[in-house]
N, C-alpha and C positions, 0 to 999 in steps of 0.2 A: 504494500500500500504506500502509494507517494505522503509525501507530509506536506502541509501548506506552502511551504516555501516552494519549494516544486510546479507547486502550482501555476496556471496560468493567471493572470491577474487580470479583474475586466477593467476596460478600456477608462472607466472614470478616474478609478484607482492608479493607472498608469500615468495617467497626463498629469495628476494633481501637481501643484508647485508652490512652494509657501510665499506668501505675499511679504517682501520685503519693507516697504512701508506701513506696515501696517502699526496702528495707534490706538492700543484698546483703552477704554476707561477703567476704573476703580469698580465702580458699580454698573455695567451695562443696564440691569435691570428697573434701575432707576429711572430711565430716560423714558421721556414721553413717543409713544408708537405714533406717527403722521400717516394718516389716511385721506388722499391718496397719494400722495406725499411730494416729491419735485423731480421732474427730471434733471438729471447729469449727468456728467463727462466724469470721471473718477480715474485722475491718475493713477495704476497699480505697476510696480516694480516688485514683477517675475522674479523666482531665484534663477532660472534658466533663461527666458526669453526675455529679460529687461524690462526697461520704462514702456511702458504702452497707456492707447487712454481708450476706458471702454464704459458704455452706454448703461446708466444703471438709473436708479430712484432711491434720493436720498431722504429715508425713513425719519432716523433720530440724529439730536444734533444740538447742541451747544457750542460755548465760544470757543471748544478747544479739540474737542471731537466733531466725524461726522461716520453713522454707518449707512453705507449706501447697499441695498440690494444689487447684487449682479448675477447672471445665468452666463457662468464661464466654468468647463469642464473641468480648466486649471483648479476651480480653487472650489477647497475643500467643503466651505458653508453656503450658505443663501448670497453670503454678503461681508463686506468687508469694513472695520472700523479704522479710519485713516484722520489726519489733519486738514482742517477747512481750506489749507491751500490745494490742496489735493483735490478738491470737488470744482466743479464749472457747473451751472446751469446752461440747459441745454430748450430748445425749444420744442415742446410736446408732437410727439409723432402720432 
């Protein structure tokens, strides 16, 4: 019998890559949830593919946090908590 490691790993699992900029808070759970909340551009630097700017909606957010929802295969959650220089608004598609 093979063991996990052996295993083939699926495709989400392979691509993950940790978000180098990333800025968590003290207490995520604190922050007020925005419904429907804004569109943005969210700087993420890739541990592999670099600086890049990719198309999310920013949820929760104060003067020194912001998490923004993203659907990128790279990264491991919903969404990524980064610095409000890091965020752009973008105009709703």
């Amino acid at each position: 019998m093979r063991g996990m490691q052996e295993r083939e790993q699926p495709e989400h699992v392979l691509n993950r890559q940790e978000v180098l900029n990333h800025h968590w808070p003290r207490e995520p759970q604190g922050y007020r949830y925005y419904e429907p909340g804004i569109p943005v551009q969210v700087r993420i630097v890739w541990e592999q593919d670099g600086e890049e700017f990719v198309e999310g909606v920013a949820r929760c957010w104060d003067p020194s946090h912001v998490y923004v929802e993203v659907r990128d295969i790279r990264n491991a959650t919903n969404g990524v908590w980064v610095k409000p220089h890091d965020v752009y608004r973008r105009l709703p598609t």
